[in-house]
Every structure is written in structure tokens, then in C-alpha cells.
Legacy VTK file of the C-alpha trace (Angstrom):
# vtk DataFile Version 3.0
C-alpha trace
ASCII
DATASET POLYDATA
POINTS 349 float
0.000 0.000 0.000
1.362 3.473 -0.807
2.191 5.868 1.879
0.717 9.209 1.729
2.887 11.974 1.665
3.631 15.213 3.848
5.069 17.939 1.493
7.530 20.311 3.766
8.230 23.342 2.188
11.069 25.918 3.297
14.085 27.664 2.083
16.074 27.147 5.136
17.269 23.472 5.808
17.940 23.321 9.323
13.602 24.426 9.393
13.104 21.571 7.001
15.469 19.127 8.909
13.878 20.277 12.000
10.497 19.986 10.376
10.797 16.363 9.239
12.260 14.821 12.474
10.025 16.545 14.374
6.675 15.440 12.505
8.452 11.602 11.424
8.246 11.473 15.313
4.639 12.318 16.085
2.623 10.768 13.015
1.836 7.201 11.973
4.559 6.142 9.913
3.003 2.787 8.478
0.557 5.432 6.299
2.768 8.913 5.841
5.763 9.773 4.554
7.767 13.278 4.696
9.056 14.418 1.519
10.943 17.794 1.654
11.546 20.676 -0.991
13.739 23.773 -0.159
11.429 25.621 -3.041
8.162 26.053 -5.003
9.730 25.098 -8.134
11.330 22.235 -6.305
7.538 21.086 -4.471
5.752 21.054 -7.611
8.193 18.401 -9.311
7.362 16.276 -6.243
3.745 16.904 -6.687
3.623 15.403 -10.586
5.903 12.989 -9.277
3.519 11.665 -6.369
0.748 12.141 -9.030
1.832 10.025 -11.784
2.732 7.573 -9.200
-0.547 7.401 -7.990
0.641 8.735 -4.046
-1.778 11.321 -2.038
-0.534 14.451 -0.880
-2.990 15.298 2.150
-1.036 18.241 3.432
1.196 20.492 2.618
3.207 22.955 5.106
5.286 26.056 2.825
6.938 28.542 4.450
6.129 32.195 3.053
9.415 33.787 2.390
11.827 32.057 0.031
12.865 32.964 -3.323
11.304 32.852 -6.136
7.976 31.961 -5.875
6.778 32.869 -2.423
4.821 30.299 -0.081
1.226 31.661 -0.799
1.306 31.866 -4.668
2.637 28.094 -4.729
0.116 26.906 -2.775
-2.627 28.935 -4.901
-0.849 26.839 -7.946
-1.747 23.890 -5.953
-4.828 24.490 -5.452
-5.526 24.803 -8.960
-4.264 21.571 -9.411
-5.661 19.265 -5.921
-8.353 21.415 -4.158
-8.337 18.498 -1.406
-4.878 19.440 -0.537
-4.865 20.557 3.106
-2.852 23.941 3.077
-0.781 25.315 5.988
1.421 28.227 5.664
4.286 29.182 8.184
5.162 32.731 8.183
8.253 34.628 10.328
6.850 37.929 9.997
3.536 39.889 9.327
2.515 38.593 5.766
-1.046 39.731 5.693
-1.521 40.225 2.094
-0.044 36.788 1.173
-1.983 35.034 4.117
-5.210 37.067 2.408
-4.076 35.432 -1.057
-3.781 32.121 0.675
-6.997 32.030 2.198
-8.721 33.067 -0.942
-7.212 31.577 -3.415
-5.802 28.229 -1.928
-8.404 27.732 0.962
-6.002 27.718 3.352
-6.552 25.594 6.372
-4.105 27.335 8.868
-1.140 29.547 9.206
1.323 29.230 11.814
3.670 32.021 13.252
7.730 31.349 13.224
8.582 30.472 16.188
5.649 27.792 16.626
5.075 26.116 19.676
5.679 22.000 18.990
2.135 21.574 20.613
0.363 24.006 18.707
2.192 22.955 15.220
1.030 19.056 16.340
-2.112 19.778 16.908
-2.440 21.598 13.718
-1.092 18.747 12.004
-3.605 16.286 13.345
-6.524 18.506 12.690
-5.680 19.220 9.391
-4.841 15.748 8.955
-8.462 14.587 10.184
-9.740 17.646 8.451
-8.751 15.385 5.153
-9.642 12.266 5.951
-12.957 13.438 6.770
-13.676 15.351 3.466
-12.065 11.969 1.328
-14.883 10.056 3.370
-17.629 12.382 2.757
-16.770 12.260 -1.000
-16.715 8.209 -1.103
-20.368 8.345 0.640
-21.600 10.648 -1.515
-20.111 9.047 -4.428
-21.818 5.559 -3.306
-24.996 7.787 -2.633
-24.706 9.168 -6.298
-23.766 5.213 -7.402
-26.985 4.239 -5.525
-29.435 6.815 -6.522
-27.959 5.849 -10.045
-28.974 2.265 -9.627
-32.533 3.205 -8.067
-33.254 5.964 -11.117
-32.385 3.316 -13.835
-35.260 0.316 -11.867
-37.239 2.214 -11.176
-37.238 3.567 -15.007
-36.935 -0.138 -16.426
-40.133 -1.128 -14.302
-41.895 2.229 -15.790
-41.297 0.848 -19.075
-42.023 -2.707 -18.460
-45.017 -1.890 -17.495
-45.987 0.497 -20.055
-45.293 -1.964 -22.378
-47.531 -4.483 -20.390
-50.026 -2.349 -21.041
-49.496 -1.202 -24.284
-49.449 -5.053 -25.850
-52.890 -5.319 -24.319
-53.480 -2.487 -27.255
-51.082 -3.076 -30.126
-49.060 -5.835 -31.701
-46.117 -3.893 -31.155
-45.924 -1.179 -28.436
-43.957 1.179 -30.742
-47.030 3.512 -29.741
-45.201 4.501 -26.678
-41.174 4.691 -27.991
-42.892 6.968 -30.621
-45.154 9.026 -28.828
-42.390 9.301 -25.989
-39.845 10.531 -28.395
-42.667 12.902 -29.944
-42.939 14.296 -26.660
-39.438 15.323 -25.772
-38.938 16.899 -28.992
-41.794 18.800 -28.919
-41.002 19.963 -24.794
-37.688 21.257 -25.844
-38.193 22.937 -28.515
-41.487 24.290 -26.658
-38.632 25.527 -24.299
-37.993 23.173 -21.483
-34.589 22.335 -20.056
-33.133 19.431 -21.319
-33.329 17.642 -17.674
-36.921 18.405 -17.718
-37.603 17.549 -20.981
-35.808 14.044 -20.556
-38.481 13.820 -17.132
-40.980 13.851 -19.609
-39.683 11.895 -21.927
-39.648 8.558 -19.424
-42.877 9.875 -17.653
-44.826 9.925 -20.968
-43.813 5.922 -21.270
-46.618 5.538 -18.523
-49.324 7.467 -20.401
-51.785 5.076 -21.171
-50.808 2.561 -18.086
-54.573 2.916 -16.836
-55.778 0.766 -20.564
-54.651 -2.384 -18.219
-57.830 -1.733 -15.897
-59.974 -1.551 -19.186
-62.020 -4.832 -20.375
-60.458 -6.152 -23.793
-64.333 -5.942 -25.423
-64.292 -2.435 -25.391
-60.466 -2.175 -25.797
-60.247 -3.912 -28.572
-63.129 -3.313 -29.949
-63.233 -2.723 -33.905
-66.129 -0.819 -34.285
-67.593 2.760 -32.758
-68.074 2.940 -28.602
-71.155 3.023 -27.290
-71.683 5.900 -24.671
-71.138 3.603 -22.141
-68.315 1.597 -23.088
-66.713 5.033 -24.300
-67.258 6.401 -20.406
-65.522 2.716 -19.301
-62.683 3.553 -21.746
-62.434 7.112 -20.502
-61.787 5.870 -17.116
-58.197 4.686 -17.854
-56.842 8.366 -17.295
-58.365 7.726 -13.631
-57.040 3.801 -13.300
-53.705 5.028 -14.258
-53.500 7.559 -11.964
-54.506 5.722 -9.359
-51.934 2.803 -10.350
-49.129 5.258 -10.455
-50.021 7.087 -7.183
-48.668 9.817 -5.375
-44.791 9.444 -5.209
-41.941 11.639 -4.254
-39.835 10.677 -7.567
-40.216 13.640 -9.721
-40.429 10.893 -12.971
-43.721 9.275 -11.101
-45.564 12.749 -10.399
-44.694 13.951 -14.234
-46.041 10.002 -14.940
-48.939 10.106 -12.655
-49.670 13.422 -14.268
-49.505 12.092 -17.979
-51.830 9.768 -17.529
-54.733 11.600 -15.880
-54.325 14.496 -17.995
-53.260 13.408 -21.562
-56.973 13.839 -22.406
-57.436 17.184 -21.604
-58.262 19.553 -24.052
-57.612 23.420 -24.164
-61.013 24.868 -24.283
-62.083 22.636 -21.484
-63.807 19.851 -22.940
-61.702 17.208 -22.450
-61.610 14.479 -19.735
-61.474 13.393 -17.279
-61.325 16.981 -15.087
-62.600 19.359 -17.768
-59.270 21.314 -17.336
-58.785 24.193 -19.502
-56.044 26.282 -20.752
-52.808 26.493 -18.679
-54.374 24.261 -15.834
-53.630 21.661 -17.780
-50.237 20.897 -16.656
-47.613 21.182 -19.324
-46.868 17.002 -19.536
-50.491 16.720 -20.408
-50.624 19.422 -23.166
-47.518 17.889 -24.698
-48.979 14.436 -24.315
-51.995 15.464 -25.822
-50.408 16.537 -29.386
-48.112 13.795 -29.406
-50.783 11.302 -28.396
-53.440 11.750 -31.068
-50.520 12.492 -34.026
-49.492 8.987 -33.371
-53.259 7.728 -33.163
-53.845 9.459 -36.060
-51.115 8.551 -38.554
-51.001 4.598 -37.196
-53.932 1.832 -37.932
-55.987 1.421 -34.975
-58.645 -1.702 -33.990
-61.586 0.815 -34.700
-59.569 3.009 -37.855
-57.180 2.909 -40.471
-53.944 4.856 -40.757
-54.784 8.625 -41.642
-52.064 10.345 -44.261
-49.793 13.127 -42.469
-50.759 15.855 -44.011
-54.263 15.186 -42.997
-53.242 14.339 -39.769
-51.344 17.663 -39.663
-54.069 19.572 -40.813
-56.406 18.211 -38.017
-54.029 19.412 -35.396
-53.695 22.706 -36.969
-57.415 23.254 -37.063
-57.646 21.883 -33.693
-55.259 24.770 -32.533
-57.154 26.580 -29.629
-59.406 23.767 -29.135
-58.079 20.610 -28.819
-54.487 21.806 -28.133
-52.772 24.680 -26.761
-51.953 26.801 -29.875
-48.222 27.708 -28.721
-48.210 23.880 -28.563
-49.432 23.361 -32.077
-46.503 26.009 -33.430
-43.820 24.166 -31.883
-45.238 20.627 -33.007
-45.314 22.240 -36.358
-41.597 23.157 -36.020
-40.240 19.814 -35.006
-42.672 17.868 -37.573
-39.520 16.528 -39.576
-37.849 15.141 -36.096
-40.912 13.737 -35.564
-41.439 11.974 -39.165
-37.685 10.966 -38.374
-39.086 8.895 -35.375
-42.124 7.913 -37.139
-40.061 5.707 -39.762
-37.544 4.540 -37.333
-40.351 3.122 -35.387
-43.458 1.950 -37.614
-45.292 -0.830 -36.993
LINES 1 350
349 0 1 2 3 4 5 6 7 8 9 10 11 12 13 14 15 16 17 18 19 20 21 22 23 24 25 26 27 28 29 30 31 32 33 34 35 36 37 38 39 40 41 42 43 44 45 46 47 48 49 50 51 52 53 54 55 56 57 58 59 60 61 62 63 64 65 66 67 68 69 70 71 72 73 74 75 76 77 78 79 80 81 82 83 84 85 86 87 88 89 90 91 92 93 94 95 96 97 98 99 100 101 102 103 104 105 106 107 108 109 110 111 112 113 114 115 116 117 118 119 120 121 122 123 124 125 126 127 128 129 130 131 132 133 134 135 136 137 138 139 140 141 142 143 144 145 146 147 148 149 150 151 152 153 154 155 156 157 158 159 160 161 162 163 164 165 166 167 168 169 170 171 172 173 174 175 176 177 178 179 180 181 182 183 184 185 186 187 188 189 190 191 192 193 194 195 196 197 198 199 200 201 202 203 204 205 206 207 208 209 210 211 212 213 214 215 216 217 218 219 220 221 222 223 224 225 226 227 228 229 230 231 232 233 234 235 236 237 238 239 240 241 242 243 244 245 246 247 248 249 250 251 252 253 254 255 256 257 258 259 260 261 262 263 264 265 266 267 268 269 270 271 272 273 274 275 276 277 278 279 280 281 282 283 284 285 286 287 288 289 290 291 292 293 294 295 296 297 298 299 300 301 302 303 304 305 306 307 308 309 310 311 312 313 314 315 316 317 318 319 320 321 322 323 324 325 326 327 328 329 330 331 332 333 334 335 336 337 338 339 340 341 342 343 344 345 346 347 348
């Protein structure tokens, strides 16, 4: 295992000297080292040396004064180059603008006054070197927390496809529906304007749109003919089911999914189901949802319709502008139509 090391710096050797003994006596020497440099110039080559050797430097201790590059401005260049670095300057003599450099430039942990009493310089040491340790530990849970949160994300996104796609066979021979419409949706949110985070939300949320068809009875599912009133009030209850499948959840990609699927049959002027939202009310996953939805419905066979042409398709959603769909909606949908044909071929059933 490779030793960490403690960089002395200082001009003087009999400090350094004094310096090492003093500090190879007081620390555990199975896991430090003491490496010494009587400049900056000198400190830096051990630096890319420990670096391309792998080796830690947890702490370095530079004296201010020396020639050449002075004690603050090499551990600023340090700092550029290993943040984690713990930084202690020594300093003979009032040095307040380059222990104000050092502090704001190089975070500096401490600075210690020439002559230093053994105690106070120890426990400086020790603190500074705890002060490490503890920030290298914080990082590694953090990084695991990161790994882990990682790992939940991409389940918890397989199981939201999964079971779109569990219900979306229950509809179609192929479930393309929902890669399509999915894809529709995310170009349409960012060129609509929507951070690319947010629009990627909605992209996996919109997966879950039609999750609620699982709760409906294949007769009227699958039925090839017109609805009845009743069976059409059955089918309309799948924005409800799906909701309620989906529940409340503090993962932002199940509210935007819980929201899809009770509200990607809204319409703008408020006739739409199953809240009669209007307008801006409808939240902005179900206004996307809704264009993207009934394009793909449109332009693919269906049990109960053939496949409608584009343009005519188009042309419905145009003229549907202010009615069916928001009409800032219907302008951007119109400005990613080639994106979306793009998708449309890649994925046809």
C-alpha cells in the first residue's frame, strides 16, 4: 500500500530538517511519509511525481518567504491543481496580504507564526490531517450515494417501461405507440422551451401514459367498431385507473407520470376528460402528451380506424389549434414535424 505523503516546504534546511524529524516522530509512519523541498519550483516536481505515481498528498506545510515563488502563490498553484490538498502556511513575519491570497485563493486551512510552539504545530497537524480524511470520506459516501441513486433511477425507469409496455401489448401488436409518442414528446417539450433535464423527465414519464388501458375490459379495448356511450365512459376511465396505479410518489419521474396519464386527455377549451381542465391548468406534460398522443393515433392503424395520411393528420391538429391543443403547442409541433417523421419511420409498426 502506498504511503501518503507530507510535502515540507522551506528555504532554510535546518527548518526543514527540523520539520521532518520533528513530525516523522509524532505521526503514523506505516501510512505517511515526509518528503521535503527547499522551493516552489522544487515542491511542484514532487507533486507530478507523487501524481503520476498514484501517491496522495494530504497536506502540505510552505513557508512564506523564500525565493522565487513565495509560499502563498505556490500553494494557490496547488490548489488549482488538488483542491483536497490541506494547506498550511508558516510565516516569520507579518505577511497579511499573502496570508489574504492564501486564504482566498488556496483555501487555506491554517497559518502558523515562526517560532511555533511544537504543541500548537502538532495539533495543527492532526486537525488538518483529520480535516482530510474526513472530506475523502464524505466524498466516497456521496459518491456511493450518487452510485446508488444511479442504480434506483435506472429500476425504477426499467419497471416504468415494463409496465408500459404491459399495457401497451394489451393495445397493439407492437408497443412502438409509446417509444414513438415518448420521443414525440421530448422533442416537442424542448423545442417548446424546457430544459433538457426536464424535458428528458418527460420523456420517461410519458412511457406511462396510457398505463390505466390495463384496468380496461379487452371488449371495449379492442373493440373494432364505434363505442357506445357507455363503453366510451368505461374507456375514458383509464386516465383515472392510471393515476390511481401510479399514485402519489416523491420521484419527480412518477408525479410527471402520474400526471400524464390523468391528464393526456385534456383539451384546451375545457372539454376534455377526465377533469374538464382548460387552458394552462392543464399541466404542461399533459398538453404535450396530448399533441403527441393523437398524431401517433392518427397517422397509425388502430382496432376501430385505419392509418390517416400526415398531411391530414397535420391539418387536423392545426385546425384543432385553440381547441383541442394549446396553440403555442401546435406552433412548436409544427416546427419539429420533420424530427418527428424521423421517429415515425424509425419506429413503424
Amino acid at each position: 500500500m502506498k504511503k501518503c505523503v507530507i510535502l515540507c516546504v522551506d528555504d532554510e534546511k535546518d527548518i526543514l530538517d527540523s520539520l521532518r524529524y520533528f513530525l516523522i516522530s509524532k505521526i503514523d509512519a506505516g501510512a505517511y511519509r515526509i518528503e521535503i523541498a527547499e522551493s516552489a519550483e522544487e515542491a511542484l516536481e514532487i507533486y507530478e511525481e507523487c501524481k503520476q505515481s498514484g501517491i496522495s498528498i494530504p497536506l502540505i506545510i510552505a513557508d512564506y518567504i523564500m525565493p522565487g515563488t513565495k509560499g502563498d502563490e505556490l500553494l494557490v498553484n496547488l490548489h488549482k491543481k488538488d483542491p483536497k490538498m490541506v494547506k498550511v502556511l508558516l510565516t516569520g513575519q507579518a505577511t497579511l496580504d499573502g496570508v489574504k491570497n492564501a486564504y482566498e485563493n488556496a483555501s487555506l486551512y491554517r497559518y502558523i507564526e515562526k517560532p511555533w510552539e511544537k504543541s500548537d504545530f502538532l495539533l495543527t497537524v492532526q486537525e488538518a490531517l483529520k480535516s482530510y480524511i474526513a472530506g475523502r470520506k464524505l466524498e466516497e459516501m456521496l459518491t456511493e450515494k450518487e452510485s446508488l441513486l444511479k442504480e434506483v433511477t435506472l429500476t425504477r425507469l426499467e419497471v416504468i417501461r415494463r409496465l408500459s409496455r404491459a399495457a401497451e401489448y394489451r393495445d397493439s401488436d407492437t408497443g412502438y405507440h409509446i417509444i414513438r409518442m415518448s420521443n414525440y414528446c421530448r422533442s416537442i417539450a424542448l423545442a417548446y422551451g424546457v430544459e433538457e433535464n426536464e424535458a428528458e423527465i418527460l420523456f420517461n414519464a410519458a412511457h406511462m401514459h396510457d398505463v390505466g388501458k390495463i384496468g380496461i375490459p379487452d371488449n371495449i379495448l379492442l373493440k373494432p367498431g364505434k363505442l357506445t356511450d357507455e363503453e366510451r365512459r368505461i374507456m375514458e376511465k383509464h386516465c383515472e385507473i392510471g393515476a390511481d396505479i401510479i399514485s402519489e410518489h416523491p420521484s419527480k419521474i412518477l408525479q410527471q407520470a402520474r400526471l400524464a396519464a390523468i391528464s393526456h386527455h385534456e383539451k384546451w377549451d375545457g372539454t376534455g376528460y377526465p377533469n374538464k381542465l382548460s387552458g394552462m391548468d392543464i399541466p404542461l406534460i399533459g398538453r404535450v402528451a396530448a399533441i403527441a398522443d393523437v398524431f401517433d393515433a392518427l397517422t397509425h392503424k388502430r382496432p376501430y380506424k385505419e392509418a390517416w395520411e400526415v398531411e391530414k393528420s397535420v391539418n387536423l391538429i392545426k385546425n384543432n389549434s385553440g381547441k383541442h391543443f394549446e396553440p403555442k403547442m401546435v406552433t412548436t409541433f409544427l416546427k419539429v414535424l420533420p424530427e418527428i417523421l424521423i421517429v415515425k419511420e424509425c419506429y413503424n409498426d
